[in-house]
DRENFIVO-526873 format. One record per residue (C-alpha): residue in one letter; x, y, z. Coordinates in pm, whole numbers, padded with zeros to 5 digits, always signed. Layout:
BEGIN
AXYZ/...
//
This chain:
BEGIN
X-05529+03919+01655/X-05581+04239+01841/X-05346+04460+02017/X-05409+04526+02421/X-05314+04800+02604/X-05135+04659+02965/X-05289+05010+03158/X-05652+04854+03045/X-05604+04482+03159/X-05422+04390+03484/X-05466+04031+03377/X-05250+04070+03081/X-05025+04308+03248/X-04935+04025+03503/X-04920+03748+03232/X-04647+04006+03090/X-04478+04121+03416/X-04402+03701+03510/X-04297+03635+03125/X-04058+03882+03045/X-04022+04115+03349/X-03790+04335+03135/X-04067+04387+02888/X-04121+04758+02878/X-04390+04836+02584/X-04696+04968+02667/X-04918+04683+02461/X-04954+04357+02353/X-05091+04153+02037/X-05343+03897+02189/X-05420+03598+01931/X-05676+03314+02052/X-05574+02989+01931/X-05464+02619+01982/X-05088+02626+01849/X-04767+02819+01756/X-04450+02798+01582/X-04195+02874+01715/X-03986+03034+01419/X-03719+03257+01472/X-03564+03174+01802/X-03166+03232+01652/X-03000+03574+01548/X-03074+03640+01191/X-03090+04011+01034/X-03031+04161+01394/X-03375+03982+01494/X-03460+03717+01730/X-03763+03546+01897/X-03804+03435+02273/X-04071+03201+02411/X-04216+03117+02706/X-04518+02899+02864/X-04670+03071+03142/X-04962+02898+03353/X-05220+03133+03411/X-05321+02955+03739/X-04983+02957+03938/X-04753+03175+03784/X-04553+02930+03681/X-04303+03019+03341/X-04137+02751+03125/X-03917+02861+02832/X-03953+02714+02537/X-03695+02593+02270/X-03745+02745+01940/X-03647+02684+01612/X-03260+02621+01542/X-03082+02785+01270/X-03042+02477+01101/X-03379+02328+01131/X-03609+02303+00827/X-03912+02315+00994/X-04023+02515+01349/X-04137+02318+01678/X-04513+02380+01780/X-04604+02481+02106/X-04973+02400+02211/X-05179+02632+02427/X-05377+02443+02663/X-05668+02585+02853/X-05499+02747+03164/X-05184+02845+02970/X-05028+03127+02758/X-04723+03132+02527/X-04525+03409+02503/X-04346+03552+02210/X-04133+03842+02240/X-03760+03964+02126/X-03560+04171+01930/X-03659+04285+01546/X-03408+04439+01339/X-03219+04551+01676/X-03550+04693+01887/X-03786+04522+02095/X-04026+04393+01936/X-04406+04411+02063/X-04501+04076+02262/X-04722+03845+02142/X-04958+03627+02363/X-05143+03358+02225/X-05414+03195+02461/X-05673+02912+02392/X-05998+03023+02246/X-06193+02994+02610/X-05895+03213+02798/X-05891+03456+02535/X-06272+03557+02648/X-06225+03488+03033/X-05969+03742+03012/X-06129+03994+02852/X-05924+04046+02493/X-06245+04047+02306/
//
């Protein structure tokens, strides 16, 4: 994991900007890797988690289901090469800091290293 300021990478910053448009922070916490869980996607202590596929080809932005409030155990998303998923939300009522995980060979074509 390491945290990205947007001013210093446009590619990130556009990643973010077709995500979550209304994301205002001025960084990011890039993670390379294969899969995520997506925990956390119902109210619970005045937090919440959002996520999101984005191609990093087209533009193109899927949303992605998270975990119920009555699940046991979280869905996985998969990063494929090409592809970023997007976590952001709301922790303990303030936005919390977006995270982007990207597959190990994106994470260095884009510079997070």
């Amino acid at each position: 994991m390491k945290t990205v300021q947007l001013a210093s990478n446009s590619g990130l910053r556009e990643i973010v900007r077709k995500a979550f448009p209304s994301y205002r922070k001025r960084s990011v916490i890039v993670n390379a890797g294969e899969k995520v869980s997506l925990h956390g996607a119902h109210w619970s202590g005045g937090s919440r988690s959002y996520y999101s596929r984005v191609n990093l080809s087209t533009g193109e932005v899927l949303s992605l289901t998270g975990q119920a409030w009555n699940e046991m155990r979280a869905p996985e998303a998969t990063s494929m090469i090409g592809t970023a998923i997007v976590e952001t939300g709301i922790f303990c009522g303030k936005t919390a800091t977006m995270i982007l995980t990207l597959h190990p060979d994106d994470f260095s074509r884009l510079k997070c290293e």
